[in-house]
N, C-alpha and C positions, 0 to 999 in steps of 0.2 A: 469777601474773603479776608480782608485784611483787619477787619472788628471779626469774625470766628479768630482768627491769629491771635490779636490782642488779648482778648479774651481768656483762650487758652494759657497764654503766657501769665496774666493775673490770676490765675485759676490753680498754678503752678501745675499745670496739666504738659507742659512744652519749656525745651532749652530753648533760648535765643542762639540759634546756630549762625545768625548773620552776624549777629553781634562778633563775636569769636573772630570769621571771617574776614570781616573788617581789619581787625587787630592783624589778622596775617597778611593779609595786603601791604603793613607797613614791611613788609620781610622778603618780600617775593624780589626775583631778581632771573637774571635770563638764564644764570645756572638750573633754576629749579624748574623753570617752563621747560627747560631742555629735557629734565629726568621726566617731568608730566609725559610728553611727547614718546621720550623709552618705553615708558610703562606700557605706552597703549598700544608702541607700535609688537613689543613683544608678548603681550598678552592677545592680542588682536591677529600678532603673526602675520603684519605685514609693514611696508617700507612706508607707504602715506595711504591717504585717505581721499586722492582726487577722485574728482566725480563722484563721491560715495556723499551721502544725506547721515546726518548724525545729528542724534539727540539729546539731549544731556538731561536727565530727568533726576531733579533736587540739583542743582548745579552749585551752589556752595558759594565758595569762593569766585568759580568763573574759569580757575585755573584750566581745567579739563576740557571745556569749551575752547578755551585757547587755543589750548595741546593741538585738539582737534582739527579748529581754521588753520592752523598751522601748519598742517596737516593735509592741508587742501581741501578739505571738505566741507560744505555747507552746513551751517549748526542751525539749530535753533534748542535754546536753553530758555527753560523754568525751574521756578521754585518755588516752595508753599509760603517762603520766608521773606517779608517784603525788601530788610535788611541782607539776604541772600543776591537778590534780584539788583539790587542799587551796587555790588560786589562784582558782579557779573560784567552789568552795563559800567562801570568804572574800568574793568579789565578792557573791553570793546574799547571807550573813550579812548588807551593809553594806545593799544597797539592795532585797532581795525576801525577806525571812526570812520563813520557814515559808509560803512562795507554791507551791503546788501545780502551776502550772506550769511550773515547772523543776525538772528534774531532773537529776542531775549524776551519774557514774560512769566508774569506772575501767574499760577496755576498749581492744581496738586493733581498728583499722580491717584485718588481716590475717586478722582472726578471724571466719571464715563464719558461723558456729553465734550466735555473738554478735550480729553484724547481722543473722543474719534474726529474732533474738529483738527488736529493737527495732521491726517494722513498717515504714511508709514514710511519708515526708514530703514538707510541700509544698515545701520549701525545703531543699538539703543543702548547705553550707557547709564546704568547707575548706581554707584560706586558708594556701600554705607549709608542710603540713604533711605530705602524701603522698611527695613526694622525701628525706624524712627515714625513712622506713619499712621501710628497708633491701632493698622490694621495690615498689618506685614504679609498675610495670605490673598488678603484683596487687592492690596499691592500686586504681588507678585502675578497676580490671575490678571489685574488689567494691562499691565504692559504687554499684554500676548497682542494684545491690539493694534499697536503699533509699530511692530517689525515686519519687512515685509517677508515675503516667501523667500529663502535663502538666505534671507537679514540675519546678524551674529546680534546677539544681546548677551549682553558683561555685566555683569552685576554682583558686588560684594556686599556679605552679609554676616550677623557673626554669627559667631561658633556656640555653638548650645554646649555649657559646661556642667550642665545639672544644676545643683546646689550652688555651685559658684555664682554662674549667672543671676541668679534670685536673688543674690546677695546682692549682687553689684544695681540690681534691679533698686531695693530699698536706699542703699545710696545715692541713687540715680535722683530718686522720688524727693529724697531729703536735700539736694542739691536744691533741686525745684521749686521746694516749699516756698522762699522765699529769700530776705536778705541773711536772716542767721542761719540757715540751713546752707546756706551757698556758701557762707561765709566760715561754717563749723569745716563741712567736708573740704575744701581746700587749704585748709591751715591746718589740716589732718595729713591729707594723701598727697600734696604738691612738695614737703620738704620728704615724705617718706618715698617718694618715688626718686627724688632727687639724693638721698643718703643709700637707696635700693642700688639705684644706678652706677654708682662710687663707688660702692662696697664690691659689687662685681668689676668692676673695671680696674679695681686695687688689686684683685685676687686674680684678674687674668695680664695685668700687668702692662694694660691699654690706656695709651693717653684718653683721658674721660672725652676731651673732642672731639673724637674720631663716630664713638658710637651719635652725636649728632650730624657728622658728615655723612656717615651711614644711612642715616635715619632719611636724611634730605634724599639721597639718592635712589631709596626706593622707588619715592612716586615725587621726588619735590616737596613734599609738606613741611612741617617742622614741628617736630617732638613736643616741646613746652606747648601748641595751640591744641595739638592732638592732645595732650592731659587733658585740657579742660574739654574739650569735645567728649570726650570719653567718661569726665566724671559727672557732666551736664546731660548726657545724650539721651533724653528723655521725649516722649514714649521710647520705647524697647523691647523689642521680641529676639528672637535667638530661635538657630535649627543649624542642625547637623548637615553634613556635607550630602548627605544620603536624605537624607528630606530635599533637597531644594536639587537635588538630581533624578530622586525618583516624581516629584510633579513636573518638574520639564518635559522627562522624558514620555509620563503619561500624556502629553500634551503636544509631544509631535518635533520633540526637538534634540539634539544630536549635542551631546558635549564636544567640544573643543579642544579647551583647555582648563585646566585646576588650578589653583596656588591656595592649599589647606593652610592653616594658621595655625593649630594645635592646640593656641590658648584660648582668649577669651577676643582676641584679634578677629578682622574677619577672612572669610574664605572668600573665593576670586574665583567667579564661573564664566568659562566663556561659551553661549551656547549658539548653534544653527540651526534656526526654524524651517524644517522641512516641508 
């Protein structure tokens, strides 16, 4: 798996998501574990997560696995991304070493044989990480696999914008190419997001700080690692709130909860498999 990875990534077919990852790890701080923790408990619509089994599938940084044991509940986290997976287990190292309830391994969420070796959980989590998978509709069909009957699966995805999206698709591809591709698109969009940002926070008359405080307290992440996520974030698919509501619900499962994005952001589904 990890020469297909490599591969991919010389192939300019794949963002290095761990790579990124890594870099945020130097920033992470128990403020932001704390908002990880918000996010899931209010999207989840519950206080913890004792006795409950949770999954983390594409697990990133590690952060959300955290959230989770923290949470009380027994994780076990993969990712397709080997530098993903070393993010993960560095997160375990700091704050749950040699914890028997977590357990962390490299795997992708396209792989049958693989999921049904993991069993099923109360809770299956995966937050931006399926429209990266180069098959976003097989994605989404195999995780039915692993929630159990009444299990919630959360899952953010983005927002089909048309014409926009395609765009952003080509930039994506051109990030990828290589070192000057990677290097054109961020010496492009990294000072125009950063003069985009300014410009509105002049005209609303907000210390520019605050919209990164903001930013943090969403879900914990942090703005500047989310650009390059976002202009790296290759493969890429995109679907409407109404697509990824009407397959679930053909398939036996009961929305939750929503959080639309409107833009090119993603949408936030929480479903119960009946």
């Amino acid at each position: 798996m990890t020469n297909t990875f490599e591969q991919e990534i010389k192939e300019g077919d794949r963002f290095q998501f761990g790579e990124n990852w890594r870099r945020f790890l130097s920033v992470l701080n128990d403020e932001r574990i704390t908002e990880a923790e918000n996010s899931l408990k209010q999207m989840l619509k519950v206080e913890d997560l004792q006795s409950k089994t949770f999954l983390d599938i594409g697990s990133g940084s590690g952060l959300f696995s955290l959230a989770a044991r923290r949470l009380g509940a027994t994780v076990h986290s993969f990712d397709y991304d080997p530098q993903s997976v070393a993010c993960t287990q560095e997160l375990k190292r700091r704050y749950f070493c040699e914890d028997c309830k977590w357990t962390i391994e490299q795997g992708s969420v396209l792989d049958v044989a693989y999921l049904k070796s993991l069993g099923r959980f109360d809770v299956v989590y995966s937050w931006g990480v399926l429209h990266h998978t180069g098959n976003m509709w097989q994605a989404l069909e195999n995780i039915i696999l692993v929630v159990v009957n009444q299990g919630q699966l959360f899952i953010a995805i983005y927002n089909d914008q048309g014409g926009k999206s395609q765009r952003w698709l080509k930039v994506k591809k051109l990030y990828c190419s290589g070192f000057l591709g990677r290097t054109l698109v961020s010496a492009f969009f990294i000072p125009y997001f950063m003069l985009r940002d300014l410009a509105v926070d002049l005209l609303k008359r907000r210390n520019p700080i605050s919209r990164y405080l903001e930013y943090q307290k969403s879900r914990g992440m942090s703005l500047t690692h989310d650009w390059y996520d976002w202009l790296g974030g290759y493969p890429f698919e995109v679907a409407t709130p109404d697509e990824i509501f009407s397959f679930y619900h053909e398939r036996g499962f009961v929305l939750e909860n929503l959080l639309t994005d409107g833009g090119h952001g993603n949408n936030q589904f929480v479903f119960l498999k009946q």
